[in-house]
N, CA, C and O atoms as CSV, one atom per row, in Angstrom:
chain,resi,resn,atom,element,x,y,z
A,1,UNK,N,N,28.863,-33.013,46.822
A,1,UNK,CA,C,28.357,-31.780,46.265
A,1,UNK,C,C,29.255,-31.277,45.148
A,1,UNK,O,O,28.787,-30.891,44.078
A,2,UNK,N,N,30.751,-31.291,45.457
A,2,UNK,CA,C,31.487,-31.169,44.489
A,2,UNK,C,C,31.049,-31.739,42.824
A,2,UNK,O,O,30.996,-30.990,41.848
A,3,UNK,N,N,30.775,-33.175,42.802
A,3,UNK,CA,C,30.991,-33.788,41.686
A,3,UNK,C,C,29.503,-33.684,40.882
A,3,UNK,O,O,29.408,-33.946,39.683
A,4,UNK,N,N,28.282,-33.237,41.773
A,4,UNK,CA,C,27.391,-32.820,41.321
A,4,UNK,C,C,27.918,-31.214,40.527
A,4,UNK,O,O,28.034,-30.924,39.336
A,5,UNK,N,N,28.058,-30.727,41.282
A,5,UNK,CA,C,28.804,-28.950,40.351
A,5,UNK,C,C,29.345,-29.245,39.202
A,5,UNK,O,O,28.972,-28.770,38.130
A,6,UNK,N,N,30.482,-30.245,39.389
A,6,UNK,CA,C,31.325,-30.265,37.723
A,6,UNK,C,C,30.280,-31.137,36.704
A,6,UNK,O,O,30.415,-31.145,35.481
A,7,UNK,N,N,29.217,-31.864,37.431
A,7,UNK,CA,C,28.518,-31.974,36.563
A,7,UNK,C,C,27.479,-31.505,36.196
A,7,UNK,O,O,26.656,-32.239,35.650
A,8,UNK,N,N,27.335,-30.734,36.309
A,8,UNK,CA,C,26.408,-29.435,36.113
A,8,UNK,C,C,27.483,-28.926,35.291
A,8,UNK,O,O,27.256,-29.409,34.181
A,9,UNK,N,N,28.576,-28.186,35.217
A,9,UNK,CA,C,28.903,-27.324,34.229
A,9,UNK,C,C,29.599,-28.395,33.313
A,9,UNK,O,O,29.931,-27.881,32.245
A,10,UNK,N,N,29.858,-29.462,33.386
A,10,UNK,CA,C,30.399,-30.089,32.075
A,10,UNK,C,C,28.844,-30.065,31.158
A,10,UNK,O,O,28.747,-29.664,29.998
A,11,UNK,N,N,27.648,-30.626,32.046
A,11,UNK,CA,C,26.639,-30.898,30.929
A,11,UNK,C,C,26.750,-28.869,30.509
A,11,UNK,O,O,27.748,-28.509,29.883
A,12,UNK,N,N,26.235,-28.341,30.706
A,12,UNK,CA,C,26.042,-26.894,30.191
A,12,UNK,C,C,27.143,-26.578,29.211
A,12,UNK,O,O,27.060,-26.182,28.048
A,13,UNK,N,N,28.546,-26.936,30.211
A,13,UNK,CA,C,29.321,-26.899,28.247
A,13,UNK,C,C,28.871,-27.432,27.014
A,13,UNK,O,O,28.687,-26.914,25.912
A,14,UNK,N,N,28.731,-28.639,27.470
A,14,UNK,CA,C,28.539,-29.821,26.227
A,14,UNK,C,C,27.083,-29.133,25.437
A,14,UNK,O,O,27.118,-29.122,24.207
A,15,UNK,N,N,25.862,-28.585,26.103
A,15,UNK,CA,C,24.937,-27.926,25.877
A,15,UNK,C,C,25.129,-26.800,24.841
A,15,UNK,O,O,24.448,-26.761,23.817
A,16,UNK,N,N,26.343,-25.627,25.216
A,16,UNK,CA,C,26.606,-24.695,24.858
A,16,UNK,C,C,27.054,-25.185,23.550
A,16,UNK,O,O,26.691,-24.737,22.462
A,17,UNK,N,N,28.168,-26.489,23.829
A,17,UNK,CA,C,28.981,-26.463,22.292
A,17,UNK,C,C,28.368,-27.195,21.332
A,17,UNK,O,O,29.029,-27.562,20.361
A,18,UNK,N,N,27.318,-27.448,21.423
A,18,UNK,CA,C,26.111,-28.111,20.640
A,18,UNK,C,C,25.669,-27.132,19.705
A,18,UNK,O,O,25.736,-27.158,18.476
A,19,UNK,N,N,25.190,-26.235,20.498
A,19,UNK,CA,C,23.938,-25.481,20.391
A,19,UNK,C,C,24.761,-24.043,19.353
A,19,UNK,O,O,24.429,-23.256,18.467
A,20,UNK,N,N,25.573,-24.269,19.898
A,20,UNK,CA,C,26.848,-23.182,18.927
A,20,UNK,C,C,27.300,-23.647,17.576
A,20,UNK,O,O,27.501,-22.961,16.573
A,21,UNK,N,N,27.396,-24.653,17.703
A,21,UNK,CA,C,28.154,-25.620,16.527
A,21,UNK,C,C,26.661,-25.852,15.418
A,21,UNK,O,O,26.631,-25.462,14.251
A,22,UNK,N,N,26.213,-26.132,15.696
A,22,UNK,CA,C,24.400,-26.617,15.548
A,22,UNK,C,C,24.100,-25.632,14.295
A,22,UNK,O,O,24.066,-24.439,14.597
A,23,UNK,N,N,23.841,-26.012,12.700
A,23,UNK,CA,C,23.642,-25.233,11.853
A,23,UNK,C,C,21.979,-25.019,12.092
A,23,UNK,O,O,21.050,-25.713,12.504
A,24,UNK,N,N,22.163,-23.638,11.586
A,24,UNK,CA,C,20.556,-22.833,11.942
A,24,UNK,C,C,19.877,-23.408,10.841
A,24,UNK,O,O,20.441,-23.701,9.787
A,25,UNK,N,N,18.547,-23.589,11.097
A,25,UNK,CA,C,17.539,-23.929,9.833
A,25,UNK,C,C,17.493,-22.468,8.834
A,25,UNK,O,O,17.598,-21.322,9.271
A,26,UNK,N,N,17.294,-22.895,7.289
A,26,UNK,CA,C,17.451,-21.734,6.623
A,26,UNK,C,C,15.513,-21.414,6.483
A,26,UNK,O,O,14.509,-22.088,6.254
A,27,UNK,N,N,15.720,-20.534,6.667
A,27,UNK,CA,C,14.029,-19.893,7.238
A,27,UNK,C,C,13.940,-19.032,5.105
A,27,UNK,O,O,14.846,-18.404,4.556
A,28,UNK,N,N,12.944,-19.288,4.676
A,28,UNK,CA,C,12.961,-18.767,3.244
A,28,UNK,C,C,12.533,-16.987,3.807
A,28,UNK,O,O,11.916,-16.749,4.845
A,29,UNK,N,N,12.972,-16.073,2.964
A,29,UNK,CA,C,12.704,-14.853,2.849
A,29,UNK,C,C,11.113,-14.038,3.128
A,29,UNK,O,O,10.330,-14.070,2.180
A,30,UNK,N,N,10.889,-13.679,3.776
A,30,UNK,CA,C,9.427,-13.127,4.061
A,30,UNK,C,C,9.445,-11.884,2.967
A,30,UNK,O,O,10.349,-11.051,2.913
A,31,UNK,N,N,8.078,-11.916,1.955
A,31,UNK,CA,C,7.982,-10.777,1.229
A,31,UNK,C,C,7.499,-9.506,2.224
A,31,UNK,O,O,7.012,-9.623,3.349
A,32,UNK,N,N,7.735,-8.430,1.592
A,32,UNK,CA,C,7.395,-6.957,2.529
A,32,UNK,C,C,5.275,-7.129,2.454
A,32,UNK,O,O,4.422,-7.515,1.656
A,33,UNK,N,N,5.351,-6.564,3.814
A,33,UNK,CA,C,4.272,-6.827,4.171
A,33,UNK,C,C,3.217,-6.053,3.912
A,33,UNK,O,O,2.090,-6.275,4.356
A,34,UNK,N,N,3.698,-4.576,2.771
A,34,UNK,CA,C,2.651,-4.136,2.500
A,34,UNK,C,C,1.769,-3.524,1.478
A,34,UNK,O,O,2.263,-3.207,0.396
A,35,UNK,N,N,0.630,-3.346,1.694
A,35,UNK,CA,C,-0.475,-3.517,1.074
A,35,UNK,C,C,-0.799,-2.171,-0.217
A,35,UNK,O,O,-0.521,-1.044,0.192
A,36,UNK,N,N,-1.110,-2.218,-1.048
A,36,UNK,CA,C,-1.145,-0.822,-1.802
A,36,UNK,C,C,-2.408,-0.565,-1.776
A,36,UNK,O,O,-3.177,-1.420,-2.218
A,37,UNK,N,N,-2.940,0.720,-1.232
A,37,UNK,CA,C,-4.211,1.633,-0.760
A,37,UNK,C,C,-5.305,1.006,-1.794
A,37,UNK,O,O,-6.513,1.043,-1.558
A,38,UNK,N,N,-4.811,0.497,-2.822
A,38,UNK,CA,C,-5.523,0.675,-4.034
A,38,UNK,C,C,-5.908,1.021,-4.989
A,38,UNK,O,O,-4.892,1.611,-5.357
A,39,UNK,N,N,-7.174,1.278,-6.433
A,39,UNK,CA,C,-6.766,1.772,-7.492
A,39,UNK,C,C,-8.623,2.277,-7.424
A,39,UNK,O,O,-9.521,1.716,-6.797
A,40,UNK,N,N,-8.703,3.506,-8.309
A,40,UNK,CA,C,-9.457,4.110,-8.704
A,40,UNK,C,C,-9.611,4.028,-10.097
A,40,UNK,O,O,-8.697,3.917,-10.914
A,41,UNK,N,N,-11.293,4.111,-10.416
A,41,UNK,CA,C,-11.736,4.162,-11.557
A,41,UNK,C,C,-12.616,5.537,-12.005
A,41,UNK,O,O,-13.635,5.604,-11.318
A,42,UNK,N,N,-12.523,6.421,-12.771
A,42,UNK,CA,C,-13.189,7.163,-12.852
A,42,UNK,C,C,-14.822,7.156,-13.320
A,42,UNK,O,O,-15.145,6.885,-14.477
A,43,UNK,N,N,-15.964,7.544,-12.089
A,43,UNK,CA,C,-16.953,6.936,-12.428
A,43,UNK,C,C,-17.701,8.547,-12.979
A,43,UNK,O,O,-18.882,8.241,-13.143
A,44,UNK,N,N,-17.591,9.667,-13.235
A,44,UNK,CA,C,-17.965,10.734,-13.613
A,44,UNK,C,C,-17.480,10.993,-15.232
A,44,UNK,O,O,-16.544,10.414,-15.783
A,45,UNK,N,N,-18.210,11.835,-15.730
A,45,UNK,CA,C,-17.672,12.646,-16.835
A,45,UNK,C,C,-16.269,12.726,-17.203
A,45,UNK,O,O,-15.545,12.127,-17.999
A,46,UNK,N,N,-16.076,13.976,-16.079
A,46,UNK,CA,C,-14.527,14.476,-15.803
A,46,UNK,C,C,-14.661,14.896,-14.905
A,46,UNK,O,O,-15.638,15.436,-14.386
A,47,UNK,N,N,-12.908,14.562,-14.322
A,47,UNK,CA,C,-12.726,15.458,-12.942
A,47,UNK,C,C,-11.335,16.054,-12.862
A,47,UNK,O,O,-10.239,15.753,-13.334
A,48,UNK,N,N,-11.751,16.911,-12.167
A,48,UNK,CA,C,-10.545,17.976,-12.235
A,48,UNK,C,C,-9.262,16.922,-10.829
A,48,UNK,O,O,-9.510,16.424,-9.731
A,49,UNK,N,N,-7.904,17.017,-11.701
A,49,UNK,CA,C,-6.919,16.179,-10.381
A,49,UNK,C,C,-6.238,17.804,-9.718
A,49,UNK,O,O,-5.647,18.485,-10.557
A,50,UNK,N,N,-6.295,18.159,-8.819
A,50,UNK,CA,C,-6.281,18.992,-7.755
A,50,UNK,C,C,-4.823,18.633,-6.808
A,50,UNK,O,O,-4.353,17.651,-6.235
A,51,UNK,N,N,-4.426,20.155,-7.051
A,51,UNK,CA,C,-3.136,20.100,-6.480
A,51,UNK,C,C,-3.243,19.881,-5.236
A,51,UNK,O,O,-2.245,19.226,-4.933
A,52,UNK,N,N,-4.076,20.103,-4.046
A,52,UNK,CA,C,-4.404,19.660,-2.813
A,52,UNK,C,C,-5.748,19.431,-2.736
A,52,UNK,O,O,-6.590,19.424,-3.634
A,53,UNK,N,N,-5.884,19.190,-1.212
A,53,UNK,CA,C,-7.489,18.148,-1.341
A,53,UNK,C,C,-8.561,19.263,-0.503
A,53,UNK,O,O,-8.936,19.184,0.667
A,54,UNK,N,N,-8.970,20.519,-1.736
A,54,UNK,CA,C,-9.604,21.839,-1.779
A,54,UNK,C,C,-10.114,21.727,-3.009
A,54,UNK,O,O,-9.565,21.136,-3.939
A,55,UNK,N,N,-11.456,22.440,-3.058
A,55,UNK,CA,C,-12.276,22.545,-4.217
A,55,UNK,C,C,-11.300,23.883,-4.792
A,55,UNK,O,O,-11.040,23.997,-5.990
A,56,UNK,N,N,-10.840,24.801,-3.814
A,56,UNK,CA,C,-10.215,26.208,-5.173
A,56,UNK,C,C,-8.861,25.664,-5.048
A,56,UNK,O,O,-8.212,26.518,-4.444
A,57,UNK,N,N,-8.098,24.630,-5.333
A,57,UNK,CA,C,-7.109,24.070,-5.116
A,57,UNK,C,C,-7.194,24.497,-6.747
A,57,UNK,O,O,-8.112,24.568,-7.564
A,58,UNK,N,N,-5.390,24.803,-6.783
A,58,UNK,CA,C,-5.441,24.916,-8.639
A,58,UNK,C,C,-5.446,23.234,-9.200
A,58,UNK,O,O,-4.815,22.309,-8.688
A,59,UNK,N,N,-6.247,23.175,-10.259
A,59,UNK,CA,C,-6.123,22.046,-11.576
A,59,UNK,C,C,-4.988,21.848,-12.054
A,59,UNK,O,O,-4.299,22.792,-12.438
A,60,UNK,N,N,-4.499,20.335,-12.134
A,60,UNK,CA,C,-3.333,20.025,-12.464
A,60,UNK,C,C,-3.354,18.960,-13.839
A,60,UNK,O,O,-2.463,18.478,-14.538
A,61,UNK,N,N,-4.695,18.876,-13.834
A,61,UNK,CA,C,-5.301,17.895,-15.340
A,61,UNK,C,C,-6.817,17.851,-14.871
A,61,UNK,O,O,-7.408,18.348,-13.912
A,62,UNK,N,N,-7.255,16.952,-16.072
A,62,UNK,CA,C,-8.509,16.482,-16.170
A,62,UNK,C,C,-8.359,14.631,-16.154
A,62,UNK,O,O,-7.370,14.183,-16.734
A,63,UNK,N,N,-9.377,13.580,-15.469
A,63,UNK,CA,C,-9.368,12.907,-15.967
A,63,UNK,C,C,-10.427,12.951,-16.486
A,63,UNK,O,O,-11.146,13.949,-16.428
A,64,UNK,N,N,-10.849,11.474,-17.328
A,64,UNK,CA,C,-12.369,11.220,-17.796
A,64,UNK,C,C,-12.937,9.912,-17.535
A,64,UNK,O,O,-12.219,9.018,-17.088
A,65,UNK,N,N,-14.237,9.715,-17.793
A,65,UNK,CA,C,-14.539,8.692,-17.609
A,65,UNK,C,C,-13.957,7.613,-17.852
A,65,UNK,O,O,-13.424,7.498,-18.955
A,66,UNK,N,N,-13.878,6.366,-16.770
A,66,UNK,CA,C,-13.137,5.051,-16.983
A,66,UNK,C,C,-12.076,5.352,-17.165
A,66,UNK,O,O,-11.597,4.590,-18.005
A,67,UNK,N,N,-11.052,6.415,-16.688
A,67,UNK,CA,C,-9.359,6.327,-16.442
A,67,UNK,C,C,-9.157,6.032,-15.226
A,67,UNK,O,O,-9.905,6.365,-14.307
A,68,UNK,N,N,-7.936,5.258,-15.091
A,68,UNK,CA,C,-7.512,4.177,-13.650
A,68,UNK,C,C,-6.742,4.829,-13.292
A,68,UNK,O,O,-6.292,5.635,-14.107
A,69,UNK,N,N,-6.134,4.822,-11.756
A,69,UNK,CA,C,-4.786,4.987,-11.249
A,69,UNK,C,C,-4.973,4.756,-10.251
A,69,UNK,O,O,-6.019,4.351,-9.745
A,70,UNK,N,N,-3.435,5.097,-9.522
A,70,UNK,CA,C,-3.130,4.165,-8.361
A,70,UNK,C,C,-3.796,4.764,-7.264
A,70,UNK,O,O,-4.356,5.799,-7.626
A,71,UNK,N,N,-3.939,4.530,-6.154
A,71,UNK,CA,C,-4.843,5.174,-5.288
A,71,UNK,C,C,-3.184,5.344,-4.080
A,71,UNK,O,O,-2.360,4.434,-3.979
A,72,UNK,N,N,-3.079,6.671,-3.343
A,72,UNK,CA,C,-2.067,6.762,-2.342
A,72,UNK,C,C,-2.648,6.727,-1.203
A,72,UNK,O,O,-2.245,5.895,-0.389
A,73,UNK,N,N,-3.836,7.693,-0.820
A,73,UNK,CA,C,-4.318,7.446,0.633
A,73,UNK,C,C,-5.692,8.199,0.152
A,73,UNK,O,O,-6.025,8.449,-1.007
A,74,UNK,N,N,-6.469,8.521,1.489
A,74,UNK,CA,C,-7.675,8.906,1.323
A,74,UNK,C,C,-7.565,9.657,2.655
A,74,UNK,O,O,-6.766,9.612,3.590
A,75,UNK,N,N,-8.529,10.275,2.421
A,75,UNK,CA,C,-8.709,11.448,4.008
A,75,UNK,C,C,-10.011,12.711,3.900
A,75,UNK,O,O,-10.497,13.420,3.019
A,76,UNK,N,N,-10.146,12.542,4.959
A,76,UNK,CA,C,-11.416,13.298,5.243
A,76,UNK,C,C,-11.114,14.648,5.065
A,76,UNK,O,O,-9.910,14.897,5.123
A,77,UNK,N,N,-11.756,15.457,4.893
A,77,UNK,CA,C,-11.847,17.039,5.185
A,77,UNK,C,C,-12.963,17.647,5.643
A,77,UNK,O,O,-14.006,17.835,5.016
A,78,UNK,N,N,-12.646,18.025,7.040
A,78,UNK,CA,C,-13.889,18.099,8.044
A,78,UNK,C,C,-14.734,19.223,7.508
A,78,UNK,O,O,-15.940,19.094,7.300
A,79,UNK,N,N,-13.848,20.677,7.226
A,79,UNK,CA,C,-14.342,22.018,6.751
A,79,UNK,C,C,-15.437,21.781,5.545
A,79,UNK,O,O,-16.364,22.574,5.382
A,80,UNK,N,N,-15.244,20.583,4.687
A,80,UNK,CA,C,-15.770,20.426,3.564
A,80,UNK,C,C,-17.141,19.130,3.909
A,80,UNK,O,O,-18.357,19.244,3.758
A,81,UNK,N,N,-16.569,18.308,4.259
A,81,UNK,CA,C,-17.605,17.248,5.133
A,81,UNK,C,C,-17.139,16.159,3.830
A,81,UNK,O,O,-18.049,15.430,3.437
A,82,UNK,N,N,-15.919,16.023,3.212
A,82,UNK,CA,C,-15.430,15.419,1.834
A,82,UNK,C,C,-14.628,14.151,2.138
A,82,UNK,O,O,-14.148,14.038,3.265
A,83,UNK,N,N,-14.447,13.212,1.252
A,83,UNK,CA,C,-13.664,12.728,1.557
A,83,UNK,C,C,-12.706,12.577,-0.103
A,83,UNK,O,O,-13.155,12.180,-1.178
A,84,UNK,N,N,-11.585,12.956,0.154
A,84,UNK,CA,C,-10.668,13.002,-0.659
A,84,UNK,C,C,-9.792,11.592,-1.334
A,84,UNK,O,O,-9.635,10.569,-0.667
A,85,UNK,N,N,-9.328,11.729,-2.595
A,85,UNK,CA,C,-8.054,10.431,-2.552
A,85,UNK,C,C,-6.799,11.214,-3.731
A,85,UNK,O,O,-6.781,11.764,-4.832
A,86,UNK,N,N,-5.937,10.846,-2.718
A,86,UNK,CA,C,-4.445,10.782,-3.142
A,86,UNK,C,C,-3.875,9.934,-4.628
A,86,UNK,O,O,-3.684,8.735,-4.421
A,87,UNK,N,N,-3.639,10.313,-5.802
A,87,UNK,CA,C,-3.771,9.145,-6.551
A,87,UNK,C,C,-2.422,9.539,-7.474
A,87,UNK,O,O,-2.215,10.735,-7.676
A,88,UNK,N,N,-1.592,8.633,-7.983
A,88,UNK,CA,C,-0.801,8.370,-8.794
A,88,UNK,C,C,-1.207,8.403,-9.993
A,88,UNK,O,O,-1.885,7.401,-10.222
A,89,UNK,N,N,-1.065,9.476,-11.389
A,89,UNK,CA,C,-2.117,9.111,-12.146
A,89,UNK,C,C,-0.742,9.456,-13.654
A,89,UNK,O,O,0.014,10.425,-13.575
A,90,UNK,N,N,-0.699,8.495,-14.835
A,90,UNK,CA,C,0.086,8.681,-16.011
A,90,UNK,C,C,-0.295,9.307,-16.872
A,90,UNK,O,O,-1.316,9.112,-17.531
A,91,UNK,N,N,0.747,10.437,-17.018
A,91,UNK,CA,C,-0.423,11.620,-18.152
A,91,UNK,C,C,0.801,12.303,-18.853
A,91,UNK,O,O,1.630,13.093,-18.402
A,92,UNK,N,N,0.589,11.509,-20.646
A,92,UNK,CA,C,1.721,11.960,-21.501
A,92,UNK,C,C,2.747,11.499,-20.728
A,92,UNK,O,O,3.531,12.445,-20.662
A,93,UNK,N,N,3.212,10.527,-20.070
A,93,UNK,CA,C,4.284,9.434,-20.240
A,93,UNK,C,C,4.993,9.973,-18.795
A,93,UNK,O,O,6.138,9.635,-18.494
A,94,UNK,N,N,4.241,10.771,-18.025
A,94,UNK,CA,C,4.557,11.143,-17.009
A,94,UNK,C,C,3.706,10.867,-15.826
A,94,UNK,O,O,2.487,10.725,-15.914
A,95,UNK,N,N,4.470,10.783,-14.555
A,95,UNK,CA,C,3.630,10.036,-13.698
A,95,UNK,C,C,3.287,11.437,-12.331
A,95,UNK,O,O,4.083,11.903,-11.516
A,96,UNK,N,N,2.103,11.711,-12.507
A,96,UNK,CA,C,1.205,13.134,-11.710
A,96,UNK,C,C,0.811,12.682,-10.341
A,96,UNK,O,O,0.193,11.636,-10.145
A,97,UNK,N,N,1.063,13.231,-9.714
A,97,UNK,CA,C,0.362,12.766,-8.139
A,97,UNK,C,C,-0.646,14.088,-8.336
A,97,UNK,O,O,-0.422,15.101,-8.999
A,98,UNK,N,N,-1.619,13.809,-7.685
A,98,UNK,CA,C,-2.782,15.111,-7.377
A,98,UNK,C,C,-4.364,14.272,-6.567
A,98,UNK,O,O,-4.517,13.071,-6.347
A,99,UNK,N,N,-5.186,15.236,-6.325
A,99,UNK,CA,C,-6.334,15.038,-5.623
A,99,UNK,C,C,-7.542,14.882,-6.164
A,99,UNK,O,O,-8.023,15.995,-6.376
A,100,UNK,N,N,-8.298,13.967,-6.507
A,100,UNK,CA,C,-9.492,14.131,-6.431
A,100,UNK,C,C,-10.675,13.517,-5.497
A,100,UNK,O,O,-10.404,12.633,-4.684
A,101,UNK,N,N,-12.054,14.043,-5.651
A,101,UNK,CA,C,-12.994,13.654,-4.491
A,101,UNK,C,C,-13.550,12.175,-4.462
A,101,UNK,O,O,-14.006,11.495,-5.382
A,102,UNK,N,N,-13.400,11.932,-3.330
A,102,UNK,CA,C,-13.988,10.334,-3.683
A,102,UNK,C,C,-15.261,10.226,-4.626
A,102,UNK,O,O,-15.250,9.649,-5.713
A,103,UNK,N,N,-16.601,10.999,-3.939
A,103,UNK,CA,C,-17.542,10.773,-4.860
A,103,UNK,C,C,-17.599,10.956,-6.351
A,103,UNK,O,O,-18.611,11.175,-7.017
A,104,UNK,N,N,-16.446,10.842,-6.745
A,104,UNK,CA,C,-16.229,10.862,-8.838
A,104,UNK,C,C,-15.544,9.435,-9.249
A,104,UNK,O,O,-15.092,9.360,-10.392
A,105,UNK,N,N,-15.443,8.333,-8.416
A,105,UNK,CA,C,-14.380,7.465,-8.584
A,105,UNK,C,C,-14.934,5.776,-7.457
A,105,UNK,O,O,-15.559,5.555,-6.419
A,106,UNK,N,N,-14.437,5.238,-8.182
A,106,UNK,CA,C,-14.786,3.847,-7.672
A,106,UNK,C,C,-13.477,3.648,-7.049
A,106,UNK,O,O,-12.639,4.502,-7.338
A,107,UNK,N,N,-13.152,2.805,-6.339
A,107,UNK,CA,C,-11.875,2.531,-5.464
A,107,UNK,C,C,-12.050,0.647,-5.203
A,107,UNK,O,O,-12.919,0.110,-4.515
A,108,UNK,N,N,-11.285,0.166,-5.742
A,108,UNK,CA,C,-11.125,-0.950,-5.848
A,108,UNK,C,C,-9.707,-1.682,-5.329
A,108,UNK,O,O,-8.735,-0.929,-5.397
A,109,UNK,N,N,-9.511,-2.652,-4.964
A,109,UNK,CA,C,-7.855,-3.407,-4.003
A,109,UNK,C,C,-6.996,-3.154,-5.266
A,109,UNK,O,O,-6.329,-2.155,-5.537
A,110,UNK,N,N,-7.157,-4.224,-5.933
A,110,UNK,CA,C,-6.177,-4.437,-6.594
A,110,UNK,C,C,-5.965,-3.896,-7.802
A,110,UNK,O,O,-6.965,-3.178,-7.811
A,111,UNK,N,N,-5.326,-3.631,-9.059
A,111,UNK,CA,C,-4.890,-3.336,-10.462
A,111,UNK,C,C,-6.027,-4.492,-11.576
A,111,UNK,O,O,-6.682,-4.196,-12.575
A,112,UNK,N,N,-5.833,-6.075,-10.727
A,112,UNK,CA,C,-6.693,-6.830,-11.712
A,112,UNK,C,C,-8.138,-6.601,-11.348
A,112,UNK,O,O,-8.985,-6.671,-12.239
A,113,UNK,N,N,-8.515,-6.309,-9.988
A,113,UNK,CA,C,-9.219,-6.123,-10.134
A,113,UNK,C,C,-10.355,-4.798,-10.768
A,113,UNK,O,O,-11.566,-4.830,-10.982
A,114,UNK,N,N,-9.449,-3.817,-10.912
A,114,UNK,CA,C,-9.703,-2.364,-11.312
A,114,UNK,C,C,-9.942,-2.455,-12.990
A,114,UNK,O,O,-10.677,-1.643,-13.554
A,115,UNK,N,N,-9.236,-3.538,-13.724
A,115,UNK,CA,C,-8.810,-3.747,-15.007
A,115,UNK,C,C,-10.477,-4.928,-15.786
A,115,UNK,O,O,-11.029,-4.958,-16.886
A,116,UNK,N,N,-10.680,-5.645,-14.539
A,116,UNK,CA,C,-11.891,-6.426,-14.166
A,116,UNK,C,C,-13.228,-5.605,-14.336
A,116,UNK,O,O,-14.201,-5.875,-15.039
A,117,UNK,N,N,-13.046,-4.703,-13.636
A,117,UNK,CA,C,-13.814,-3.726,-13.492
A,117,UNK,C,C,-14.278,-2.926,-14.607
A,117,UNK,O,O,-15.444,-2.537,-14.676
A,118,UNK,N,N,-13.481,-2.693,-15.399
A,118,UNK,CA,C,-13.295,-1.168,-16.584
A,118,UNK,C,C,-14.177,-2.414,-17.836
A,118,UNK,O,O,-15.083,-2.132,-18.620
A,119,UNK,N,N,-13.535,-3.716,-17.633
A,119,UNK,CA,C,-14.418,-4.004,-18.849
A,119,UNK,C,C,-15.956,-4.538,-18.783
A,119,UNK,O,O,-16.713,-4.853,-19.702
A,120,UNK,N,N,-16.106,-4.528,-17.698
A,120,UNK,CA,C,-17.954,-4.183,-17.731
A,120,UNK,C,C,-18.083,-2.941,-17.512
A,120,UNK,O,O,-19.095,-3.201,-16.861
A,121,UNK,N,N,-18.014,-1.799,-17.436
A,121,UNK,CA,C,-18.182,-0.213,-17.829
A,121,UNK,C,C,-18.498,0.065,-19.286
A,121,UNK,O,O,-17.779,0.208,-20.275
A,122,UNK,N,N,-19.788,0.094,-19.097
A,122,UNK,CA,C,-20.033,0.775,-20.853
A,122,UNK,C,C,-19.831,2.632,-21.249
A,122,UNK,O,O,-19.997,3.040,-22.398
């Protein structure tokens, strides 16, 4: 029974100093996993970009037809029965966050595809 034991822990050393010594596989870098909400196209006239997501919300610009930007989130507003979007928008070399209503705006994944988009828009 003895010589069974030491061999049991000699193999488990020899195991250990393997497995220690043993260079790790280099695994390549995983890109970040996430996704951007998306991009809006303006499908109205004009719309007012809205400091919160309220019709008497004060005006913080205008866009117009066929101007893009980034889309941040979207969300319902029950009181209104609306659904809102969050958008990143460049105005005079400055970059505006504000609100407008979904129904003024197309919402598309990507940038190429938003860019795809604008040139069949007459």
């Amino acid at each position: 029974m003895q010589v069974h034991k030491s061999i049991l822990i000699f193999c488990a050393a020899i195991v250990l100093l393997v497995s220690c010594s043993a260079k790790r596989p280099e695994l390549p870098e995983t890109p970040v996993l996430t996704k951007s909400p998306g991009w809006i196209i303006v499908t109205a006239k004009w719309v007012r970009l809205k400091e919160h997501p309220q019709e008497q919300a004060r005006d913080i610009a205008f866009l117009r037809y066929k101007d893009m930007a980034e889309l941040q989130r979207r969300i319902y507003v029950p009181e209104t029965e609306r659904i809102w979007c969050e958008l990143k928008y460049e105005l005079d070399g400055a970059i505006v966050s504000g609100w407008v209503e979904a129904r003024d705006v197309l919402i598309v994944e990507t940038k190429e595809q938003a860019l795809t988009v604008l040139k069949t828009m007459q």
